[in-house]
PQR file with spaces between the fields and no chain letter, atoms N, CA, C, O and H, PARSE charges and radii, in Angstrom:
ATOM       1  N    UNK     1      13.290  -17.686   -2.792 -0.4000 1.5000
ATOM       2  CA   UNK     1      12.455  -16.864   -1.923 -0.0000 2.0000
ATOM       3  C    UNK     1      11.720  -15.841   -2.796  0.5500 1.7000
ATOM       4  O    UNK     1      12.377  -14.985   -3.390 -0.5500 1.4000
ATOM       5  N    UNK     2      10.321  -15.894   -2.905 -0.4000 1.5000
ATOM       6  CA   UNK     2       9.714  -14.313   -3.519 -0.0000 2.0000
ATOM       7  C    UNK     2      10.027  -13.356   -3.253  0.5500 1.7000
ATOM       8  O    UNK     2      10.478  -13.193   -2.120 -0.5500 1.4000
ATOM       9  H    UNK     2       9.787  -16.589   -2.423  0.4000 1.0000
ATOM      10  N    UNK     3       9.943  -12.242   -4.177 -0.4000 1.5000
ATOM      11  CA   UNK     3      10.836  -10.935   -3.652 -0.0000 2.0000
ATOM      12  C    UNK     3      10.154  -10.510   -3.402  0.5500 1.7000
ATOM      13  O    UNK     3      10.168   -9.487   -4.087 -0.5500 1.4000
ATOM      14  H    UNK     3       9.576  -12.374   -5.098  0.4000 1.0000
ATOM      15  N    UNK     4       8.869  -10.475   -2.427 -0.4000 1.5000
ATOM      16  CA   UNK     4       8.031   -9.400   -1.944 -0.0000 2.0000
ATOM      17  C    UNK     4       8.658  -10.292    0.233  0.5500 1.7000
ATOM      18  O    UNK     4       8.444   -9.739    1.312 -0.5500 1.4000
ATOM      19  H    UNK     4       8.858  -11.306   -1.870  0.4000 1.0000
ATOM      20  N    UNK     5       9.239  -11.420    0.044 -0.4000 1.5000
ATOM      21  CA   UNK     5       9.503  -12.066    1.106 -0.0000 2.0000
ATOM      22  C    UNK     5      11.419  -11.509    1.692  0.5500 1.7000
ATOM      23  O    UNK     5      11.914  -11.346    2.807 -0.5500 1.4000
ATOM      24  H    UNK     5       9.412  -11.869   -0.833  0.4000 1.0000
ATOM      25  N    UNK     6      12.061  -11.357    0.060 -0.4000 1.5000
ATOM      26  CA   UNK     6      13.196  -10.944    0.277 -0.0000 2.0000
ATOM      27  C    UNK     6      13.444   -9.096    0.638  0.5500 1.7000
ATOM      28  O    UNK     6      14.475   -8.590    1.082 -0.5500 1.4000
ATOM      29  H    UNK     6      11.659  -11.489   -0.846  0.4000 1.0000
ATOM      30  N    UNK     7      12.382   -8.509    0.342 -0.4000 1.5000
ATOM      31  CA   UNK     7      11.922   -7.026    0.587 -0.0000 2.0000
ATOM      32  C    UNK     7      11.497   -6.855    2.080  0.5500 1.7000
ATOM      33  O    UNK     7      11.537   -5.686    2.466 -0.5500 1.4000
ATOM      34  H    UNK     7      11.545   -8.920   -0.019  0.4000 1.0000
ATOM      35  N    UNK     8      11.161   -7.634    2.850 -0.4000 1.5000
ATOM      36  CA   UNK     8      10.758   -7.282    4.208 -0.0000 2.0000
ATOM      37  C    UNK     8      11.758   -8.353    5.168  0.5500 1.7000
ATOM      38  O    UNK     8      11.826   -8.321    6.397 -0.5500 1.4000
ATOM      39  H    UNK     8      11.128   -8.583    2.537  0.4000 1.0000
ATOM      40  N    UNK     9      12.481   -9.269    4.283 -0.4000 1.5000
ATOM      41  CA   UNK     9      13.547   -9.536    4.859 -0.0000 2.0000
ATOM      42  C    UNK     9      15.041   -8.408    4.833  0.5500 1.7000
ATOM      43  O    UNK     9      16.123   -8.462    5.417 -0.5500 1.4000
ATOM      44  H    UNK     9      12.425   -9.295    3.285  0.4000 1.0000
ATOM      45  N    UNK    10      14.423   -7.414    3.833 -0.4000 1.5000
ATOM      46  CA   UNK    10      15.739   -6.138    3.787 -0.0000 2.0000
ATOM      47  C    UNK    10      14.826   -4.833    4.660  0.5500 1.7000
ATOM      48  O    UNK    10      15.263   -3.725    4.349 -0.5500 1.4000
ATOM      49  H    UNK    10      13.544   -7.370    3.358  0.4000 1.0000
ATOM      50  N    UNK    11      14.186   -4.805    5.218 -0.4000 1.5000
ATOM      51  CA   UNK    11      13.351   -4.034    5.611 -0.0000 2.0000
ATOM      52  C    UNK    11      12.487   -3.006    4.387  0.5500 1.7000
ATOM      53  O    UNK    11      11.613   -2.155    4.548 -0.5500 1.4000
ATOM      54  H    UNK    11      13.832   -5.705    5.471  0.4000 1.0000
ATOM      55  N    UNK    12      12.951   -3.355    3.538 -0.4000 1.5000
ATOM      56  CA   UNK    12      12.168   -2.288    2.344 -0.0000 2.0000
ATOM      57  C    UNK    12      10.927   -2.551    2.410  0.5500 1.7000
ATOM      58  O    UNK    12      10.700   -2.893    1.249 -0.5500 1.4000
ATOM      59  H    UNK    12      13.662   -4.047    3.407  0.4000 1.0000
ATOM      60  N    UNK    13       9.791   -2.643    3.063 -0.4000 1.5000
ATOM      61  CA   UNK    13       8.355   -2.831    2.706 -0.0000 2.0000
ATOM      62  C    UNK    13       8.144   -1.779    3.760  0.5500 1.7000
ATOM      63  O    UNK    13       8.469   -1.871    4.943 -0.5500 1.4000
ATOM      64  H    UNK    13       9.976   -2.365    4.006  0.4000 1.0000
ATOM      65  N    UNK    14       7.355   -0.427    2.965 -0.4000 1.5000
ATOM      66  CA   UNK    14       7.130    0.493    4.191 -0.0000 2.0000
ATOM      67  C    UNK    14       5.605    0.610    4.022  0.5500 1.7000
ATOM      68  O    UNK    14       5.237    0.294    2.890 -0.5500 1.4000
ATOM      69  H    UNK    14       7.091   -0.353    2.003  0.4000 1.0000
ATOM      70  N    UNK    15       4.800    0.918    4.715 -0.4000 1.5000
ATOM      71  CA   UNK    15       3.769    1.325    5.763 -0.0000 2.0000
ATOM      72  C    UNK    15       3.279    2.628    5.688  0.5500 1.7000
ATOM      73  O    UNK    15       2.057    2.737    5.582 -0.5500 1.4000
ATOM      74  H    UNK    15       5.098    1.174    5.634  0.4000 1.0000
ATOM      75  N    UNK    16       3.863    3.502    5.715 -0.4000 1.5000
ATOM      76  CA   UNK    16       3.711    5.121    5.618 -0.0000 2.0000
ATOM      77  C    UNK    16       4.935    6.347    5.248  0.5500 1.7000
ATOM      78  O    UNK    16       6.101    5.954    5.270 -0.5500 1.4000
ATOM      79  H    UNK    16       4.856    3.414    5.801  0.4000 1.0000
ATOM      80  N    UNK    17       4.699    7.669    4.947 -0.4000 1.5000
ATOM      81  CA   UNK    17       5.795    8.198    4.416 -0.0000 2.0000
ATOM      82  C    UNK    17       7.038    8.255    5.635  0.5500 1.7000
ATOM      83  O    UNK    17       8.184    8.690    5.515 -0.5500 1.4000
ATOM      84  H    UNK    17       3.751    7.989    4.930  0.4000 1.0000
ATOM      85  N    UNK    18       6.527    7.795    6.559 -0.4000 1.5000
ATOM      86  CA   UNK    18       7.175    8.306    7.474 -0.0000 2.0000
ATOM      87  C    UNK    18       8.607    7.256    7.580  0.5500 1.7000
ATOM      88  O    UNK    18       9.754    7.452    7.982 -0.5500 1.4000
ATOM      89  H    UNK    18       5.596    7.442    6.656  0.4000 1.0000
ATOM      90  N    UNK    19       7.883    6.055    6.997 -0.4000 1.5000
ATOM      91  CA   UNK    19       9.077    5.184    7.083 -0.0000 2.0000
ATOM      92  C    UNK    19       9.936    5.131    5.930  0.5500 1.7000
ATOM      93  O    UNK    19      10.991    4.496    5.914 -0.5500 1.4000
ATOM      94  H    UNK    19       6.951    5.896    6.671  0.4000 1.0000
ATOM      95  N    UNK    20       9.334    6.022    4.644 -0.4000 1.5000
ATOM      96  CA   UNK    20      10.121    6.237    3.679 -0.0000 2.0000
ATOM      97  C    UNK    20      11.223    7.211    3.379  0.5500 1.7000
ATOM      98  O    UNK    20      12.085    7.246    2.501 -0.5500 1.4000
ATOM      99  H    UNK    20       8.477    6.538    4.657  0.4000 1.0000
ATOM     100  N    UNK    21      10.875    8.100    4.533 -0.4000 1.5000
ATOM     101  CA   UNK    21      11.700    9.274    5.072 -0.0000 2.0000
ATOM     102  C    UNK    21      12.655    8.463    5.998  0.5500 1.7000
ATOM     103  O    UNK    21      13.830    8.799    5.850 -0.5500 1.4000
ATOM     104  H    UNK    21      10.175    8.071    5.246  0.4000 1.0000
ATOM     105  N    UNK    22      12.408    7.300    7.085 -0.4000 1.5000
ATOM     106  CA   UNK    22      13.380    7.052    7.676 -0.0000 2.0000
ATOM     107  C    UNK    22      14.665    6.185    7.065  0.5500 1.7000
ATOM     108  O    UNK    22      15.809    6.184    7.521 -0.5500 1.4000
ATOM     109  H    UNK    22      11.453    7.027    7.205  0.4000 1.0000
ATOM     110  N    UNK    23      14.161    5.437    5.891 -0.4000 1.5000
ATOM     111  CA   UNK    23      14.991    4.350    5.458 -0.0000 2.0000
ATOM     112  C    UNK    23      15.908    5.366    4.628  0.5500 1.7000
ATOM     113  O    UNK    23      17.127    5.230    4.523 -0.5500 1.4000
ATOM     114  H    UNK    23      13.233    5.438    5.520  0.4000 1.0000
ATOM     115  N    UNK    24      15.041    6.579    3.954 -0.4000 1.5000
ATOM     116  CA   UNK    24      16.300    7.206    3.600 -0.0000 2.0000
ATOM     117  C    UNK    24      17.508    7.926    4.097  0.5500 1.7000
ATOM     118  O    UNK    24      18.515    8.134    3.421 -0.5500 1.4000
ATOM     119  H    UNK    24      14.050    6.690    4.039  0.4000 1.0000
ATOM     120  N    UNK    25      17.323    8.289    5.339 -0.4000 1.5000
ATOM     121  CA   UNK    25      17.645    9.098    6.158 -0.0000 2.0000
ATOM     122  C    UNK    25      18.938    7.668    7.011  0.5500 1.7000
ATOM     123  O    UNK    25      20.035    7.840    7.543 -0.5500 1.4000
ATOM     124  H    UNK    25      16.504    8.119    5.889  0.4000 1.0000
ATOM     125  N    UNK    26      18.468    6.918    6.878 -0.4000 1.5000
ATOM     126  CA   UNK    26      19.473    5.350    7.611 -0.0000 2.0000
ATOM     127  C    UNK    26      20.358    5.126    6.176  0.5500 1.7000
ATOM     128  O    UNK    26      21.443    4.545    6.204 -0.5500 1.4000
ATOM     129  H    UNK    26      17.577    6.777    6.447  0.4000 1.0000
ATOM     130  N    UNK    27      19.838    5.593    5.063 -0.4000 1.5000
ATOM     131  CA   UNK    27      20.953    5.046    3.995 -0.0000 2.0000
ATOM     132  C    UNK    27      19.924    3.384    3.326  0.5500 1.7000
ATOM     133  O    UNK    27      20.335    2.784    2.333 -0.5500 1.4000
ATOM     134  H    UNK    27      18.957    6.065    5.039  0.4000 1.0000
ATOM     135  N    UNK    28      19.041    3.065    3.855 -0.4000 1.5000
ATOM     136  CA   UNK    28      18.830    1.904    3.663 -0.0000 2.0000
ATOM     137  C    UNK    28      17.662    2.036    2.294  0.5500 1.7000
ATOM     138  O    UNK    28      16.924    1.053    2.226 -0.5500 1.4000
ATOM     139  H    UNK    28      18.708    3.553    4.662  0.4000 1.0000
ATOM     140  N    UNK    29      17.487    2.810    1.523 -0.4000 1.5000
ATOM     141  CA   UNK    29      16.403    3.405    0.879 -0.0000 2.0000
ATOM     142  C    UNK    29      17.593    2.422   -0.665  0.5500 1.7000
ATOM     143  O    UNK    29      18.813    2.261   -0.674 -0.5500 1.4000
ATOM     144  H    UNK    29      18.087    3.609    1.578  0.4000 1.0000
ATOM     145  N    UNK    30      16.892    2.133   -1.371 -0.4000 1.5000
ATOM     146  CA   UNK    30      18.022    1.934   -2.566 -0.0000 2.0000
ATOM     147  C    UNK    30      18.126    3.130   -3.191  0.5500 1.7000
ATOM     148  O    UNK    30      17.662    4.118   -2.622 -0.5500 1.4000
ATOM     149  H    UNK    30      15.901    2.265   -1.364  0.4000 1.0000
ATOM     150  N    UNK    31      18.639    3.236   -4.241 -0.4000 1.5000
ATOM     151  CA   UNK    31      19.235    4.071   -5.286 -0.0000 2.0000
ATOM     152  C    UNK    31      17.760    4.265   -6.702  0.5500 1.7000
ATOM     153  O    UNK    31      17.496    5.210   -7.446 -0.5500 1.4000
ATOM     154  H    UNK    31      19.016    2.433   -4.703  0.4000 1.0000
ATOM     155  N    UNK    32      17.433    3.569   -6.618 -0.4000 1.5000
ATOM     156  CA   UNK    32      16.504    3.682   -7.433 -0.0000 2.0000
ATOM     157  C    UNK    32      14.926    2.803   -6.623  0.5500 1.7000
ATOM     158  O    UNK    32      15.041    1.712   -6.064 -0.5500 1.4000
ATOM     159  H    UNK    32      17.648    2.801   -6.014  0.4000 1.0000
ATOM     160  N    UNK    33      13.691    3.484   -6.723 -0.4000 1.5000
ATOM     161  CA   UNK    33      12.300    3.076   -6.478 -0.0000 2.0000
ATOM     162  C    UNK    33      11.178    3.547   -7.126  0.5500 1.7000
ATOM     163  O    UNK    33      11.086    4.620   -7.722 -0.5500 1.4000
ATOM     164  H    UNK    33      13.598    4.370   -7.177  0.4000 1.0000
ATOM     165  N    UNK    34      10.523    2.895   -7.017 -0.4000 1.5000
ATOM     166  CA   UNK    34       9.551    3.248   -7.668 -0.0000 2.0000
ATOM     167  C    UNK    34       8.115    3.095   -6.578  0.5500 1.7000
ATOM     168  O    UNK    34       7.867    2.032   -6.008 -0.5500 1.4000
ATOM     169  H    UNK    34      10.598    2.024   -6.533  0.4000 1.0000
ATOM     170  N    UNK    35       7.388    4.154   -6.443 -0.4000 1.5000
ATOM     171  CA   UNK    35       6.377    4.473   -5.591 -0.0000 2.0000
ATOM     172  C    UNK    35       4.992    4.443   -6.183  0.5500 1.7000
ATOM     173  O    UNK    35       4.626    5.428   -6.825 -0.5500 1.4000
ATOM     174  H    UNK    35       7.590    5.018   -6.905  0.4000 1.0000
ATOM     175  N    UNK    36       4.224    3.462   -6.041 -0.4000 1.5000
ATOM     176  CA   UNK    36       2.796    3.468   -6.709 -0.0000 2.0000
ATOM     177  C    UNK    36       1.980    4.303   -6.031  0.5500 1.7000
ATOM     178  O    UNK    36       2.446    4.516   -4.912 -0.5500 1.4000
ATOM     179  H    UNK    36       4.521    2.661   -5.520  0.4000 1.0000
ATOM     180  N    UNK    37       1.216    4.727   -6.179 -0.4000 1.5000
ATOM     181  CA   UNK    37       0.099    5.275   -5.610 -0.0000 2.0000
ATOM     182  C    UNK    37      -1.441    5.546   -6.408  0.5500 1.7000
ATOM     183  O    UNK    37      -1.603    5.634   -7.626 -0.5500 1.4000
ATOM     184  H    UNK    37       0.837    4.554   -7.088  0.4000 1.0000
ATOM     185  N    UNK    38      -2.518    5.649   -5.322 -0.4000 1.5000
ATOM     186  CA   UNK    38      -3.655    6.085   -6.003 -0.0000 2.0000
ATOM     187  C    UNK    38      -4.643    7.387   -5.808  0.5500 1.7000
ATOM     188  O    UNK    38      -5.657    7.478   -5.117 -0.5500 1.4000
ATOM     189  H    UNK    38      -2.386    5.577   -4.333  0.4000 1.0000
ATOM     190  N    UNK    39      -3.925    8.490   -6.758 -0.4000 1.5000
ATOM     191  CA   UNK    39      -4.881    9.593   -6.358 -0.0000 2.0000
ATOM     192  C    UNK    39      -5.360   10.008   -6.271  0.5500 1.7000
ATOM     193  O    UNK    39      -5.475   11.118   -5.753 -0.5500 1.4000
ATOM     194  H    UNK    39      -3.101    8.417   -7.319  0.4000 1.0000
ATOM     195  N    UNK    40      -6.672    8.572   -7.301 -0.4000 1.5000
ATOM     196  CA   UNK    40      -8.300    9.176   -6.848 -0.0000 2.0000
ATOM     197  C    UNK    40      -8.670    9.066   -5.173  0.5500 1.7000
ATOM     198  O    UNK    40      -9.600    9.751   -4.746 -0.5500 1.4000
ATOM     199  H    UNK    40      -6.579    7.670   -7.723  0.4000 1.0000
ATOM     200  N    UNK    41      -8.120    8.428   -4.509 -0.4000 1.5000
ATOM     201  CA   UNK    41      -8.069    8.415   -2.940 -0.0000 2.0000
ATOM     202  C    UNK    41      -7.322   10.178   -2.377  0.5500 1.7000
ATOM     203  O    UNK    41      -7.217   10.292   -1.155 -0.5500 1.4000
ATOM     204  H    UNK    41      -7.365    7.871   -4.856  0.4000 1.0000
ATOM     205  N    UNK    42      -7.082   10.817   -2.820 -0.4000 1.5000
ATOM     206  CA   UNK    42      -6.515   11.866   -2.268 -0.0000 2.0000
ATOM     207  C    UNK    42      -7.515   13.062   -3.092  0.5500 1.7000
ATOM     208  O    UNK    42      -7.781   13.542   -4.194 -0.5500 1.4000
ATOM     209  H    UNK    42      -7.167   10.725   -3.813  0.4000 1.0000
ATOM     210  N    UNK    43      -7.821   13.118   -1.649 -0.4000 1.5000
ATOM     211  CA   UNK    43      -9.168   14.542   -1.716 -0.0000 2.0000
ATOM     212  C    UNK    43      -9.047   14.665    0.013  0.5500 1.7000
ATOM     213  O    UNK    43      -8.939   13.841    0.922 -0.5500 1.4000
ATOM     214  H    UNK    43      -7.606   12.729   -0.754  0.4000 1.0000
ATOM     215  N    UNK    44      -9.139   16.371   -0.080 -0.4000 1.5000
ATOM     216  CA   UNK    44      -9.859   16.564    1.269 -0.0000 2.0000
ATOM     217  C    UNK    44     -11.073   16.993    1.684  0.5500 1.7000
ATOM     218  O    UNK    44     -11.481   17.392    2.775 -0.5500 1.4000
ATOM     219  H    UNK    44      -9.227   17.040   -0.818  0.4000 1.0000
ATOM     220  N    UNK    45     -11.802   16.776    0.168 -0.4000 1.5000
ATOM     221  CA   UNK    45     -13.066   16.574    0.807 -0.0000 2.0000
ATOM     222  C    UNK    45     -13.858   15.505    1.522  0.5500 1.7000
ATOM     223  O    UNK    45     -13.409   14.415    1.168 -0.5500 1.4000
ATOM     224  H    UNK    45     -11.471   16.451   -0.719  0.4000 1.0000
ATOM     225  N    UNK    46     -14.727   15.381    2.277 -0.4000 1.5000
ATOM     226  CA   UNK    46     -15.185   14.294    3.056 -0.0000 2.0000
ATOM     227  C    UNK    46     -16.294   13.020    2.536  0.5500 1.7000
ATOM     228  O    UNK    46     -16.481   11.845    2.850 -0.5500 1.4000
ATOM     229  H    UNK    46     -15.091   16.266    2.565  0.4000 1.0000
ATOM     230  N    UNK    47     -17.003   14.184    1.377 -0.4000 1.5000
ATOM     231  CA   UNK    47     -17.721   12.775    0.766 -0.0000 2.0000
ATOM     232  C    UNK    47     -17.472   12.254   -0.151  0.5500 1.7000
ATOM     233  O    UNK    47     -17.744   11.078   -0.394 -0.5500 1.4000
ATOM     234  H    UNK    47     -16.850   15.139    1.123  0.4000 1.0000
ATOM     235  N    UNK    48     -16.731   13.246   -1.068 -0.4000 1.5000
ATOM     236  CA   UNK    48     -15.752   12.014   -2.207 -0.0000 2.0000
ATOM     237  C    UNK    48     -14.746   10.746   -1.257  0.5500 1.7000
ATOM     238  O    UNK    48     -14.845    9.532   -1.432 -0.5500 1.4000
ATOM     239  H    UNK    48     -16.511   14.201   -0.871  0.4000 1.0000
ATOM     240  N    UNK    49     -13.713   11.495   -0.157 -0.4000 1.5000
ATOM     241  CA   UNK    49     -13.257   10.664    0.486 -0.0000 2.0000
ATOM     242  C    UNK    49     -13.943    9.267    1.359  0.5500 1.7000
ATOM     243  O    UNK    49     -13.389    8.183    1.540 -0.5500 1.4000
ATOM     244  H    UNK    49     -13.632   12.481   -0.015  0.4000 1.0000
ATOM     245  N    UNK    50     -15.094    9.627    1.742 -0.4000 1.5000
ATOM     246  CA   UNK    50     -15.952    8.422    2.151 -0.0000 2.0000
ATOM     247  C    UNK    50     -16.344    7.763    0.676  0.5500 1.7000
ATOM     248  O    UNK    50     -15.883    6.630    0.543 -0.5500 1.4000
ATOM     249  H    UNK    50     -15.544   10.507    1.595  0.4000 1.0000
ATOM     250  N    UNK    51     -16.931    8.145   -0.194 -0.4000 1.5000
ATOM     251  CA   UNK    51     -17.173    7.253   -0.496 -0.0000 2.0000
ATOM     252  C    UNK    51     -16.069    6.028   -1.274  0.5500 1.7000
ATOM     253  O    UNK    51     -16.380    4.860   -1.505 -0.5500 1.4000
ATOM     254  H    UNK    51     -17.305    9.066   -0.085  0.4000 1.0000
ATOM     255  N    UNK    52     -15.041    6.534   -1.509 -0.4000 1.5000
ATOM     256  CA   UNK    52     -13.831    5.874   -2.308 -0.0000 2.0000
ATOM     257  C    UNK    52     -13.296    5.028   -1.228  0.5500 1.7000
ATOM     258  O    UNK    52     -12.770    4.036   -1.734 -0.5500 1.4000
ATOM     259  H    UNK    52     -14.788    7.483   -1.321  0.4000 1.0000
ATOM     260  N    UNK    53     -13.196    5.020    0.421 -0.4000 1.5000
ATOM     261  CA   UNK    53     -13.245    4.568    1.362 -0.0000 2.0000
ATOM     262  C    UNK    53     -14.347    3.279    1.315  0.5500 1.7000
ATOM     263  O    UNK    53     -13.972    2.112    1.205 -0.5500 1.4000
ATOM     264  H    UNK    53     -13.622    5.826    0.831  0.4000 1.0000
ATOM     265  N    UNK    54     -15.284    3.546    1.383 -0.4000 1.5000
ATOM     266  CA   UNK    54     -16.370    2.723    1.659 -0.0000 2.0000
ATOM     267  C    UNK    54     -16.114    1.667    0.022  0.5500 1.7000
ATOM     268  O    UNK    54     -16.273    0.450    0.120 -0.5500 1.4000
ATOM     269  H    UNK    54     -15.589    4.495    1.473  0.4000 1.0000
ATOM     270  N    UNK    55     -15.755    2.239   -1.270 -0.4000 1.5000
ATOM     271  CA   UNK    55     -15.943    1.106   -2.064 -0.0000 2.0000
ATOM     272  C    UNK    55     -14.847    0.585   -2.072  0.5500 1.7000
ATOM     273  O    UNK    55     -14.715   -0.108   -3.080 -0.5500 1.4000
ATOM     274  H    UNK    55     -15.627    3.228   -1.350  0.4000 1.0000
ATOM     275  N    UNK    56     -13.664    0.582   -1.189 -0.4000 1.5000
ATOM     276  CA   UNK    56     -12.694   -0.057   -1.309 -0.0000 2.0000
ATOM     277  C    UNK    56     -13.170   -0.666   -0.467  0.5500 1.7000
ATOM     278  O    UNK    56     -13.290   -1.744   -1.051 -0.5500 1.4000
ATOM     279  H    UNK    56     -13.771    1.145   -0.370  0.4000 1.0000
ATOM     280  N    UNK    57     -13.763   -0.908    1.032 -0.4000 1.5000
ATOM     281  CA   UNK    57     -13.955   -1.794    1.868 -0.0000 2.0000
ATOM     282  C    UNK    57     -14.908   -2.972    1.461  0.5500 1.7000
ATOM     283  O    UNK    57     -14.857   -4.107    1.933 -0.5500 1.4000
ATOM     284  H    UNK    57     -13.665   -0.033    1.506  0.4000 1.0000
ATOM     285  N    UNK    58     -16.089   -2.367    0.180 -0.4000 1.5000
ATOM     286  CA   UNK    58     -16.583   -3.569   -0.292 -0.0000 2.0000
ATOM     287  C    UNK    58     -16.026   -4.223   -1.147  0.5500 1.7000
ATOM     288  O    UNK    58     -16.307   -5.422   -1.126 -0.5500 1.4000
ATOM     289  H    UNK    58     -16.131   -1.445   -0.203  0.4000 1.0000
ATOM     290  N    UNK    59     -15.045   -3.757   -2.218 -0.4000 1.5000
ATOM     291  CA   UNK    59     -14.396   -4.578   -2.816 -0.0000 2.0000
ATOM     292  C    UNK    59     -12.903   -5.324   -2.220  0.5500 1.7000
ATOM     293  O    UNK    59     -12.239   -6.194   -2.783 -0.5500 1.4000
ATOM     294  H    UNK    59     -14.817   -2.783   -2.235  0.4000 1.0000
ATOM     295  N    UNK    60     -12.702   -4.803   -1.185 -0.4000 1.5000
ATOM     296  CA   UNK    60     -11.764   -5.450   -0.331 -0.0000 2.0000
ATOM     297  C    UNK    60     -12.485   -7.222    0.327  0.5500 1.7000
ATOM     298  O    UNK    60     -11.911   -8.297    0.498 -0.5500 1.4000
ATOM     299  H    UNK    60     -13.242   -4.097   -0.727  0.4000 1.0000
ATOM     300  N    UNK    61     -13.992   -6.782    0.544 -0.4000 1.5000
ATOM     301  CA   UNK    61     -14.694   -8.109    1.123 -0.0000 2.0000
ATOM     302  C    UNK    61     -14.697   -9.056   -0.243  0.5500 1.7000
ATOM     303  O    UNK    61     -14.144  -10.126   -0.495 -0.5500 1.4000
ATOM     304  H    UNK    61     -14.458   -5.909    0.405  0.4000 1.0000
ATOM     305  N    UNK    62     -15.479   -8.273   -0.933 -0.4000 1.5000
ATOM     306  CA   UNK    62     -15.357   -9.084   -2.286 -0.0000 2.0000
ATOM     307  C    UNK    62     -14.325  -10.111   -3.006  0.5500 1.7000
ATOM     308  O    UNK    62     -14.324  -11.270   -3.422 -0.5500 1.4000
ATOM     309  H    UNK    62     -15.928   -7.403   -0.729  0.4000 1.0000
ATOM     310  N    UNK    63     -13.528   -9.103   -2.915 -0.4000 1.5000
ATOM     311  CA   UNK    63     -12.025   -9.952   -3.184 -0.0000 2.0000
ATOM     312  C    UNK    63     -11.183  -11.319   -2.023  0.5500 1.7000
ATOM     313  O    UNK    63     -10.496  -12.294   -2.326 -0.5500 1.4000
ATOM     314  H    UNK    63     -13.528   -8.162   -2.577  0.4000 1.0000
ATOM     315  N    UNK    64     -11.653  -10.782   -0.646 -0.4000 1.5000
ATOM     316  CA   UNK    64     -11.420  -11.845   -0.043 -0.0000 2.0000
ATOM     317  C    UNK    64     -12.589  -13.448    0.152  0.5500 1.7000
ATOM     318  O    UNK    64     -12.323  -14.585    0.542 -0.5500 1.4000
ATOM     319  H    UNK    64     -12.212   -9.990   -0.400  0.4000 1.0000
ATOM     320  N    UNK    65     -13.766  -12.875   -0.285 -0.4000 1.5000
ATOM     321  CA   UNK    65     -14.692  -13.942   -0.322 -0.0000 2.0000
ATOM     322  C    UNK    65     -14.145  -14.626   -2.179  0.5500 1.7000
ATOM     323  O    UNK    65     -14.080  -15.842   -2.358 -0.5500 1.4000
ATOM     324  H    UNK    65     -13.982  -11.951   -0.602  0.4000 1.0000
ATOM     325  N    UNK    66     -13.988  -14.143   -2.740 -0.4000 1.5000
ATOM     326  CA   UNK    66     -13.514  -15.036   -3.822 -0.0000 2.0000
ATOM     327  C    UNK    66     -12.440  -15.842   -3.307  0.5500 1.7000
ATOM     328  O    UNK    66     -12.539  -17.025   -2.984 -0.5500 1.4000
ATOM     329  H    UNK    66     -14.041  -13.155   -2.595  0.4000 1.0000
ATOM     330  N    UNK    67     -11.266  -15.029   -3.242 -0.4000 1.5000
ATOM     331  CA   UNK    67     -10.338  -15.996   -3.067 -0.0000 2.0000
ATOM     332  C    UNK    67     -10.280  -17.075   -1.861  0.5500 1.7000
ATOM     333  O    UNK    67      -9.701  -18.159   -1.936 -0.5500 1.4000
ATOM     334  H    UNK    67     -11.185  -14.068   -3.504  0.4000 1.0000
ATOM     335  N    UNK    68     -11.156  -16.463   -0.464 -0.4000 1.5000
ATOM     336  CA   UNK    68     -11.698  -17.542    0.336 -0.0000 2.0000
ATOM     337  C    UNK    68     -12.016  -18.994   -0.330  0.5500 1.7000
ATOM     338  O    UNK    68     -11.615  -20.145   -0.157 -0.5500 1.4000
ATOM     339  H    UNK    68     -11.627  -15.583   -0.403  0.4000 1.0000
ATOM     340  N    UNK    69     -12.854  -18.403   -1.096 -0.4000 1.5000
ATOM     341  CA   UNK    69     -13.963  -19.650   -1.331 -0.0000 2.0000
ATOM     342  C    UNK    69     -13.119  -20.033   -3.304  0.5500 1.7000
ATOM     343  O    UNK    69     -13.648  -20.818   -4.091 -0.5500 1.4000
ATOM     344  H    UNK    69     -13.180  -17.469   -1.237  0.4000 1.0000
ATOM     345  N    UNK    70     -12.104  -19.414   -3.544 -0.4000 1.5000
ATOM     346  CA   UNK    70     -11.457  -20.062   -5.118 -0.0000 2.0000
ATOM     347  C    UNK    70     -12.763  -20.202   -5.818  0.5500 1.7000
ATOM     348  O    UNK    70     -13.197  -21.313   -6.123 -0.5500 1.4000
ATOM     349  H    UNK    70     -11.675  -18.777   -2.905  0.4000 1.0000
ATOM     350  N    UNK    71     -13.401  -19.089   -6.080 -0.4000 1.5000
ATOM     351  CA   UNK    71     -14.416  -18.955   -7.193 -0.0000 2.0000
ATOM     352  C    UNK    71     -13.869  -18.695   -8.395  0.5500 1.7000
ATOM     353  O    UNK    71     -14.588  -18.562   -9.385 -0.5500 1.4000
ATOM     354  H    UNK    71     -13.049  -18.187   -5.832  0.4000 1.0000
């Protein structure tokens, strides 16, 4: 089984902090993790934040029309 298949078969694949706060709080959090993140996405300003928004949505299309079409 891939372990990104055996991770949401343990519930470890979370969604938001909120569920990272709960799994710890259930005990179900492991002992050791590691948390990626990207913090050119964290601004509260509105037009840096749009636009880092907006080029992820075109390279989000991008990336699915390749692998759509196995270019």
């Amino acid at each position: 089984m891939p372990q990104q298949a055996q991770w949401v078969k343990q519930g470890l694949v979370f969604q938001n902090t909120q569920d990272i706060i709960n799994a710890a709080q259930t005990g179900i959090l492991p002992h050791q993790i590691m948390i990626t993140v990207h913090p050119q996405r964290w601004t509260a300003k509105p037009l840096p934040w749009l636009k880092e928004w907006g080029l992820q949505k075109v390279k989000n299309v991008v990336k699915y029309l390749i692998v759509s079409r196995k270019l």
